[in-house]
VEXMI-469917 format. One record per atom (N, C-alpha, C): residue in three letters; x, z, y. Coordinates in nm, 2 decimals. Layout:
BEGIN
ATOM:code:xx:zz:yy
ATOM:ALA:X:Z:Y;
...
//
This chain:
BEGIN
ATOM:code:xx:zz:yy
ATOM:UNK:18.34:21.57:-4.72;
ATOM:UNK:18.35:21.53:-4.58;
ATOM:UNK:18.38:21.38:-4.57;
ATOM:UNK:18.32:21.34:-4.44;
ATOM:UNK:18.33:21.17:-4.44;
ATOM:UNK:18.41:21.14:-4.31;
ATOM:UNK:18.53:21.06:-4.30;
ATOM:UNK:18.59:21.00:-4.18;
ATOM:UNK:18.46:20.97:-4.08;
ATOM:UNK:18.42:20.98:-3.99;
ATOM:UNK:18.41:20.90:-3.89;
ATOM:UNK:18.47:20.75:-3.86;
ATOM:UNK:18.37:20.69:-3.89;
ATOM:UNK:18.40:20.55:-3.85;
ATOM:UNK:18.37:20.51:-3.74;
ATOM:UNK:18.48:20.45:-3.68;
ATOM:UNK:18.43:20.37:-3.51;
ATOM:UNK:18.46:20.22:-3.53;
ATOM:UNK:18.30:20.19:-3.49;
ATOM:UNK:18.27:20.04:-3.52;
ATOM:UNK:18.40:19.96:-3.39;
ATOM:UNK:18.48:19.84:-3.38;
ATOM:UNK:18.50:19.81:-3.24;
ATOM:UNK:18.43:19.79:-3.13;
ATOM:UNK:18.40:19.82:-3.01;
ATOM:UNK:18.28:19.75:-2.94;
ATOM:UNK:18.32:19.61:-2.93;
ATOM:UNK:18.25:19.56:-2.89;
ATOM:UNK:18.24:19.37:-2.86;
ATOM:UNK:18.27:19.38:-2.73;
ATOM:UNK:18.38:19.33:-2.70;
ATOM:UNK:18.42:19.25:-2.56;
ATOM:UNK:18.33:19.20:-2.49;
ATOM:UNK:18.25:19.25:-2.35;
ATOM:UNK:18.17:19.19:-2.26;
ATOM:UNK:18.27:19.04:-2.23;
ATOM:UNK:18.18:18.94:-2.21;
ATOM:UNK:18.24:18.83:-2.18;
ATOM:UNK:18.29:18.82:-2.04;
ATOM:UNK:18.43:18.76:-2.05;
ATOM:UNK:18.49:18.77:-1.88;
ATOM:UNK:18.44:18.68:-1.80;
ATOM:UNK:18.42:18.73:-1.63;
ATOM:UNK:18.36:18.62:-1.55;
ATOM:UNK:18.45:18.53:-1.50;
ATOM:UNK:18.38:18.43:-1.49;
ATOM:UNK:18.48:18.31:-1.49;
ATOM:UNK:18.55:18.35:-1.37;
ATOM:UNK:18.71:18.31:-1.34;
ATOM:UNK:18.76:18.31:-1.20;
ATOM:UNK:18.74:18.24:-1.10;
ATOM:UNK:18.66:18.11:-1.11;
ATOM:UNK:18.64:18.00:-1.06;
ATOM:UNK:18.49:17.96:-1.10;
ATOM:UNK:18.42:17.88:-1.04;
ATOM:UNK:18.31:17.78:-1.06;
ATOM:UNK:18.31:17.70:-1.03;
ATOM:UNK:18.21:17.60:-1.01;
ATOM:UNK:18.18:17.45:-0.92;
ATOM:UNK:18.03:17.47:-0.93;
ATOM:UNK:18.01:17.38:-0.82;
ATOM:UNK:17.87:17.34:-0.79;
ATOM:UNK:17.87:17.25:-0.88;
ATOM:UNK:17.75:17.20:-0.92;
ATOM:UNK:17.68:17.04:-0.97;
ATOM:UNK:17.76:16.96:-0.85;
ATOM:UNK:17.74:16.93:-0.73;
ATOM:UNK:17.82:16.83:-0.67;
ATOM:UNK:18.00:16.83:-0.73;
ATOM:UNK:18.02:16.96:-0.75;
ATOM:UNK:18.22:16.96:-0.75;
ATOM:UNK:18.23:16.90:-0.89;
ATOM:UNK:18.14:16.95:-0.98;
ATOM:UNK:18.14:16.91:-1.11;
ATOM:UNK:18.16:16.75:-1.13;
ATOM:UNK:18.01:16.71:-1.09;
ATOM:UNK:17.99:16.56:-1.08;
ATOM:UNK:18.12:16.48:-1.03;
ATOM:UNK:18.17:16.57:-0.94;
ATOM:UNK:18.30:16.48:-0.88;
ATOM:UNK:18.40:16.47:-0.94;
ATOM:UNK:18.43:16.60:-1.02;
ATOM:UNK:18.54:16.63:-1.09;
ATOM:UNK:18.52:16.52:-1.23;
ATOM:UNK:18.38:16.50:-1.26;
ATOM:UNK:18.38:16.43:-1.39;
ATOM:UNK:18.43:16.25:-1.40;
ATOM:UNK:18.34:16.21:-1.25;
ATOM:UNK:18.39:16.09:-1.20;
ATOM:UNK:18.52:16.07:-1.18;
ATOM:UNK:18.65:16.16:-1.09;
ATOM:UNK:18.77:16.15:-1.16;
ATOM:UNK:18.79:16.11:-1.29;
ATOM:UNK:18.78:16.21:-1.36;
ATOM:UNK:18.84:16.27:-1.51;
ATOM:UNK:18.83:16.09:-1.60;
ATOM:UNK:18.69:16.06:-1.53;
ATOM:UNK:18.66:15.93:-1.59;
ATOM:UNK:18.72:15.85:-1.58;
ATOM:UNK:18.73:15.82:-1.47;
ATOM:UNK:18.80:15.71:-1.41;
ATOM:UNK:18.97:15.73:-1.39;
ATOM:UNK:19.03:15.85:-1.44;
ATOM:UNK:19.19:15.85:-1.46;
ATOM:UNK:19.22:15.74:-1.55;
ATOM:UNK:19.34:15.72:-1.50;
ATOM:UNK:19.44:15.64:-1.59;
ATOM:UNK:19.48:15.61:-1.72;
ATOM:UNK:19.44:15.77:-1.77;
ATOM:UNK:19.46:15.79:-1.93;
ATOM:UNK:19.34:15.94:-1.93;
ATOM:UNK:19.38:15.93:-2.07;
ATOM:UNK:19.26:16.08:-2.07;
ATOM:UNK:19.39:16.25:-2.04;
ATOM:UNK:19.31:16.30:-1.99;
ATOM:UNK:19.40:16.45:-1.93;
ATOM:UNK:19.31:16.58:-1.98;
ATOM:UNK:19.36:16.65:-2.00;
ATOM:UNK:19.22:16.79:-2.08;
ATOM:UNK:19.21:16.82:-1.97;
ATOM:UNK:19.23:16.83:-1.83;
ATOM:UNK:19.11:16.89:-1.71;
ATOM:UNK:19.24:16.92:-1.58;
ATOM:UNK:19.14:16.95:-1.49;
ATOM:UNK:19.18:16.94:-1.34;
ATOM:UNK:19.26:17.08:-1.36;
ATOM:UNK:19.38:17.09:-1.33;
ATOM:UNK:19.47:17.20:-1.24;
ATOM:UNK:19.45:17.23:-1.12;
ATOM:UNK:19.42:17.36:-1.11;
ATOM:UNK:19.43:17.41:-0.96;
ATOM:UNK:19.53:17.50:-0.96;
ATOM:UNK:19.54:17.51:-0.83;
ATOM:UNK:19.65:17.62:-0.79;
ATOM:UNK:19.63:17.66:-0.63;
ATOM:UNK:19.75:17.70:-0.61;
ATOM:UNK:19.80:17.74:-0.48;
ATOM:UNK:19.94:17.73:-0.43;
ATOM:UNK:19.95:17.69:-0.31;
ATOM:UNK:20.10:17.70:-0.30;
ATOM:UNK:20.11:17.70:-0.16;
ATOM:UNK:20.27:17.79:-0.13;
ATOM:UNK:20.26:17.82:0.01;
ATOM:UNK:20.28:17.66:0.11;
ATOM:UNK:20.21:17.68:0.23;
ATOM:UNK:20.23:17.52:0.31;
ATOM:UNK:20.15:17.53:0.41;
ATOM:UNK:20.15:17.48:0.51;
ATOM:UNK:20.03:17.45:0.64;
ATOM:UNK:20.07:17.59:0.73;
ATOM:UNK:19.99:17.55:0.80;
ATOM:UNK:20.01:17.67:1.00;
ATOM:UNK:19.92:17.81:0.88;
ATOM:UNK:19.84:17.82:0.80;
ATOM:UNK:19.80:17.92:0.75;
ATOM:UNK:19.89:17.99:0.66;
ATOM:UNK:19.97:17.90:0.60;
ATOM:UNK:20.04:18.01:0.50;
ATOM:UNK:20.03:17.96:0.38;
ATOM:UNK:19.92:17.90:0.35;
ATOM:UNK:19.89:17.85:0.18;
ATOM:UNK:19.78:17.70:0.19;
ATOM:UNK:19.78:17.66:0.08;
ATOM:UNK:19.72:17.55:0.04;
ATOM:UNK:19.67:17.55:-0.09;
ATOM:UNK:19.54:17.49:-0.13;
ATOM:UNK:19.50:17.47:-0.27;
ATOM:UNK:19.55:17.31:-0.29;
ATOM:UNK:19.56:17.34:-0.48;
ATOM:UNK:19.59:17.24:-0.49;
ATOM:UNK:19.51:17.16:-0.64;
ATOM:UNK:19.57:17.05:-0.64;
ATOM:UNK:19.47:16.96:-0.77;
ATOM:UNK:19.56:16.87:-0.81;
ATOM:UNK:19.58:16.89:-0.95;
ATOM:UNK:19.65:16.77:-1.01;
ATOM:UNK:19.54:16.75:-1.14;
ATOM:UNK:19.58:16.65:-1.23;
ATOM:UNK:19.56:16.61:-1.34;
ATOM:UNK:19.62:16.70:-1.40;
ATOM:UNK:19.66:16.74:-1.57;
ATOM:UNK:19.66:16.80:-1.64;
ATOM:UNK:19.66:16.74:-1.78;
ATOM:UNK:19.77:16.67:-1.85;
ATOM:UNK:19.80:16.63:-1.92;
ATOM:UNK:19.77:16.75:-2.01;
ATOM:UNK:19.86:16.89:-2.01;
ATOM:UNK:19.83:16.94:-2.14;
ATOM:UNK:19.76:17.14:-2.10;
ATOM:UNK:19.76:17.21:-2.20;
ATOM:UNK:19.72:17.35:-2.15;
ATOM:UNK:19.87:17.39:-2.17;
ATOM:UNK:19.88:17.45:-2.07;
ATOM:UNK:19.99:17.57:-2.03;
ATOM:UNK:20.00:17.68:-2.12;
ATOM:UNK:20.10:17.74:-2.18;
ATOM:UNK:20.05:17.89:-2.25;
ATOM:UNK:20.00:18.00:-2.19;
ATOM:UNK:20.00:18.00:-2.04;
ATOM:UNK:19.95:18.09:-1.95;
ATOM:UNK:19.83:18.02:-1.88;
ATOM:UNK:19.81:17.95:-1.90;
ATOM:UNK:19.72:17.84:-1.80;
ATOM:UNK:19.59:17.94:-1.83;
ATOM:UNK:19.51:18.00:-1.70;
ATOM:UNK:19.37:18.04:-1.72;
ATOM:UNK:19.24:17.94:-1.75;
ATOM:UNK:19.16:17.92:-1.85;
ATOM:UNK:19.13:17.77:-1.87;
ATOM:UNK:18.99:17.83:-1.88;
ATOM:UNK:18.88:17.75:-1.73;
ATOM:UNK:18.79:17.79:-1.76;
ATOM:UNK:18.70:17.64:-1.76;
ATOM:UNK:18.57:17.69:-1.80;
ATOM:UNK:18.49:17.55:-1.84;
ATOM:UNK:18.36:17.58:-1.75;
ATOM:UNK:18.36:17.53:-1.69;
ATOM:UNK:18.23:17.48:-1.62;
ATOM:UNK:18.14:17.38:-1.58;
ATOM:UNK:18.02:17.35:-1.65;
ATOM:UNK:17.91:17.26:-1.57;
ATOM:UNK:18.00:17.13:-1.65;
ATOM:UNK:18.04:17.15:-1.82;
ATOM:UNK:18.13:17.00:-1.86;
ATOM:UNK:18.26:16.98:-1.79;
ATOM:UNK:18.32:17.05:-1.72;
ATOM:UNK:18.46:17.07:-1.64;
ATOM:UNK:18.57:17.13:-1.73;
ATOM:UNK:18.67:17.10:-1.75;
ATOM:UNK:18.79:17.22:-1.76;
ATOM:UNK:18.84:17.25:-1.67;
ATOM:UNK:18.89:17.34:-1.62;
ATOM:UNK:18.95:17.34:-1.48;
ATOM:UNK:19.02:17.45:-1.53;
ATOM:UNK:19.22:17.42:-1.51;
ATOM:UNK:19.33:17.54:-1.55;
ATOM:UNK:19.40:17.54:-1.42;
ATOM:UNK:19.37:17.71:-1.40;
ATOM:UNK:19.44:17.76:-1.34;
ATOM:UNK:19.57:17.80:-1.33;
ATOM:UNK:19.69:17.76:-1.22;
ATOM:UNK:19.83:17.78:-1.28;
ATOM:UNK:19.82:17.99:-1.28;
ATOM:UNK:19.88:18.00:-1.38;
ATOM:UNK:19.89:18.19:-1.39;
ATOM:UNK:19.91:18.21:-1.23;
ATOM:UNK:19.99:18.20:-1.13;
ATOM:UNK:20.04:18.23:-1.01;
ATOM:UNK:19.93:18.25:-0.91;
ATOM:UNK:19.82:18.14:-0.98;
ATOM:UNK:19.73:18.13:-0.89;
ATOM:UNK:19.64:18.24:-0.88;
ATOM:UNK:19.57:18.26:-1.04;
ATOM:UNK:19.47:18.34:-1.05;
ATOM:UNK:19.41:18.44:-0.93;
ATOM:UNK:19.49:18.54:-0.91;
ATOM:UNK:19.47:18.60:-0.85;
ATOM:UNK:19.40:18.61:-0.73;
ATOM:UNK:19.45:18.53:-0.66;
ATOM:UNK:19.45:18.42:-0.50;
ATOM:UNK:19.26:18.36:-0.55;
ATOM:UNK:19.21:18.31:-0.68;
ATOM:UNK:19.15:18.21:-0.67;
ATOM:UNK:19.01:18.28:-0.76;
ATOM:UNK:19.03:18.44:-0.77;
ATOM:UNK:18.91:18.51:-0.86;
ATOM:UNK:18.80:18.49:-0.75;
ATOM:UNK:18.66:18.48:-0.79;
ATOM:UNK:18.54:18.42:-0.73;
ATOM:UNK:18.50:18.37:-0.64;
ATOM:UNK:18.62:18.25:-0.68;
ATOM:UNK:18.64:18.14:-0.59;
ATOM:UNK:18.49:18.00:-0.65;
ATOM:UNK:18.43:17.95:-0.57;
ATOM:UNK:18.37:17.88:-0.61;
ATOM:UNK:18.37:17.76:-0.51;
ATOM:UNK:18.43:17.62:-0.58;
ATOM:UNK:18.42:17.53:-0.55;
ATOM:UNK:18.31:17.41:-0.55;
ATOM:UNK:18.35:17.40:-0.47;
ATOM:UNK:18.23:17.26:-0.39;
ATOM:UNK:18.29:17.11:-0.37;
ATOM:UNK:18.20:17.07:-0.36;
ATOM:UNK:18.23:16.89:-0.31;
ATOM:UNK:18.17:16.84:-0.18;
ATOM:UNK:18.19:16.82:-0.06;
ATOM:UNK:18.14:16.81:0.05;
ATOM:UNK:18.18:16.67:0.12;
ATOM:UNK:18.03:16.60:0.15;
ATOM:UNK:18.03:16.45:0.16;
ATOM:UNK:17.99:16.49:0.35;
ATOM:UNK:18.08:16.43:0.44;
ATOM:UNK:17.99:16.41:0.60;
ATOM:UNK:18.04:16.29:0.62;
ATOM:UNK:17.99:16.24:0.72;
ATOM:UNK:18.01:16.14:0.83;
ATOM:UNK:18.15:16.09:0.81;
ATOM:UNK:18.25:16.14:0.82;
ATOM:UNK:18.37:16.15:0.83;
ATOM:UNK:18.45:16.15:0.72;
ATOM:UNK:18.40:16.25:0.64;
ATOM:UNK:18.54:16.29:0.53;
ATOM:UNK:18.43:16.31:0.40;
ATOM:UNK:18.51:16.31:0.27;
ATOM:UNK:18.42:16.35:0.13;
ATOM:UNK:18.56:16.44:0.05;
ATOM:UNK:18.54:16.58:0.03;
ATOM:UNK:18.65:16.68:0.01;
ATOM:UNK:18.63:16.80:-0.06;
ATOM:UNK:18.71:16.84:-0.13;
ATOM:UNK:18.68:16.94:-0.25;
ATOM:UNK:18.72:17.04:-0.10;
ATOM:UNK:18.56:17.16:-0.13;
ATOM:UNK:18.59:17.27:-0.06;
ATOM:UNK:18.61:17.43:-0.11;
ATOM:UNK:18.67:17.49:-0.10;
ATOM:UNK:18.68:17.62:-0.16;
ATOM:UNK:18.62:17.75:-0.06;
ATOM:UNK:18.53:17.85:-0.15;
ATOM:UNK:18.43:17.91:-0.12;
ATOM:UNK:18.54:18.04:-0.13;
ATOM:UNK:18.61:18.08:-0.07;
ATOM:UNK:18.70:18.16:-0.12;
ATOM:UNK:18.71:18.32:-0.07;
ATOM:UNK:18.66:18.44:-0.17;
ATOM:UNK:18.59:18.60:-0.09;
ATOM:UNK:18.74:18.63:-0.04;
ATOM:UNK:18.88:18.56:-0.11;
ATOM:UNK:18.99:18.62:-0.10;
ATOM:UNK:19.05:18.59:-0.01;
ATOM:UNK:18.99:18.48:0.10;
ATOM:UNK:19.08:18.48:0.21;
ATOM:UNK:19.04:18.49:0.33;
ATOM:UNK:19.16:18.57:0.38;
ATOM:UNK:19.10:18.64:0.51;
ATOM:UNK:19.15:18.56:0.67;
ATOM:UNK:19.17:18.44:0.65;
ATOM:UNK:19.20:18.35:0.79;
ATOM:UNK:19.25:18.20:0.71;
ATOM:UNK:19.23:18.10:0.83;
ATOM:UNK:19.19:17.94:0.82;
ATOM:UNK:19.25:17.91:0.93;
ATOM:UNK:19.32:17.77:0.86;
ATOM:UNK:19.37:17.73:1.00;
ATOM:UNK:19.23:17.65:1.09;
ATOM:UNK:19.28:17.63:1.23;
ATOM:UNK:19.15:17.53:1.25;
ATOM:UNK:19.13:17.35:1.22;
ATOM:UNK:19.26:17.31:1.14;
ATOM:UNK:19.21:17.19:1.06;
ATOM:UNK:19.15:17.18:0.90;
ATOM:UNK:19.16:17.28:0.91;
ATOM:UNK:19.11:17.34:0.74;
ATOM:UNK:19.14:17.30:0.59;
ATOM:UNK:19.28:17.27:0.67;
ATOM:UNK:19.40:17.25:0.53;
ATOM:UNK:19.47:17.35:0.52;
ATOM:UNK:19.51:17.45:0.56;
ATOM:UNK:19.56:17.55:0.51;
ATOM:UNK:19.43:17.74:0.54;
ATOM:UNK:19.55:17.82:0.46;
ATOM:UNK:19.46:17.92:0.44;
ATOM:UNK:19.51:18.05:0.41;
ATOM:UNK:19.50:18.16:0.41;
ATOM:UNK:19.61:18.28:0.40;
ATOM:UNK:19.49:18.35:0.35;
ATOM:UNK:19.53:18.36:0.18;
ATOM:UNK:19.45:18.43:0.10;
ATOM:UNK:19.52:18.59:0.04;
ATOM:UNK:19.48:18.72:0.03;
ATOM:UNK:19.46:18.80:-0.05;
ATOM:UNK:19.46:18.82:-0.17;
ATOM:UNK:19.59:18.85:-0.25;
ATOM:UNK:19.52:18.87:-0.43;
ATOM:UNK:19.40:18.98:-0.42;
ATOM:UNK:19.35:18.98:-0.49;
ATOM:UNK:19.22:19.02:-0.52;
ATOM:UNK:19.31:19.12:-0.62;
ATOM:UNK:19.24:19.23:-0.64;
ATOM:UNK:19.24:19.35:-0.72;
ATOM:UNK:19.27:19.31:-0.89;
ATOM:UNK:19.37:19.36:-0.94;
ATOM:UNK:19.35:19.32:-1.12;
ATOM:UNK:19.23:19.35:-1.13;
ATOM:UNK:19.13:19.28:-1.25;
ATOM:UNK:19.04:19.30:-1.30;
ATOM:UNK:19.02:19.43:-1.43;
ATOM:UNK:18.96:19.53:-1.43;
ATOM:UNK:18.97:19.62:-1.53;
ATOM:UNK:18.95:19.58:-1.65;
ATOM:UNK:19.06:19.59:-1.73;
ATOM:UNK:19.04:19.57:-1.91;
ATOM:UNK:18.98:19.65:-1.99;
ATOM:UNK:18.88:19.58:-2.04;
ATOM:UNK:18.78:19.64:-2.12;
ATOM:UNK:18.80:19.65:-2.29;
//
């Protein structure tokens, strides 16, 4: 008689939490470029602030966090603070040039009200993701 062997299955690859357009990218890279020193990639987050309740946010990023969610896109790094994740799963960012203003926009399924100057935002965590 022979054990039964069970091969591991292979991990489907996780979907990114975030994206960017070609414009967010392009923008993000022009930063990155033109910073002061070199930084391994754009921080996002969230944090509570504004008549909505919350606010995205963007720093530089000197180093990776041990929790930092670190995704790559379009030549981007872009880490997520852990707190955020949730708040920011298929979230996809933009770069938006008018008349008026040129501003990173967030495409976000998880939030369910905007203020009407459209700096703040009252987002929904989103569901854990099932581990596979």
């Amino acid at each position: 008689m022979t054990e039964l062997q069970t091969a591991a299955r292979p991990r489907r690859p996780r979907p990114k939490a975030v994206t960017l357009t070609d414009a967010a990218a392009e923008r993000v890279r022009e930063i990155m470029a033109n910073a002061e020193k070199d930084y391994v990639g754009l921080r996002v987050g969230v944090k509570n602030g504004g008549c909505a309740g919350q606010e995205y946010t963007f720093a530089y990023a000197e180093q990776i966090e041990p929790l930092d969610e670190v995704v790559e896109d379009k030549g981007v790094t872009i880490l997520i603070e852990p707190k955020a994740v949730l708040f920011l799963i298929g979230s996809e960012i933009d770069y938006e040039t008018t008349k008026l203003a040129s501003k990173f926009v967030f495409r976000n399924p998880n939030e369910t009200d905007a203020c009407g100057c459209g700096e703040s935002v009252t987002i929904i965590p989103a569901a854990a993701l099932d581990a596979d």
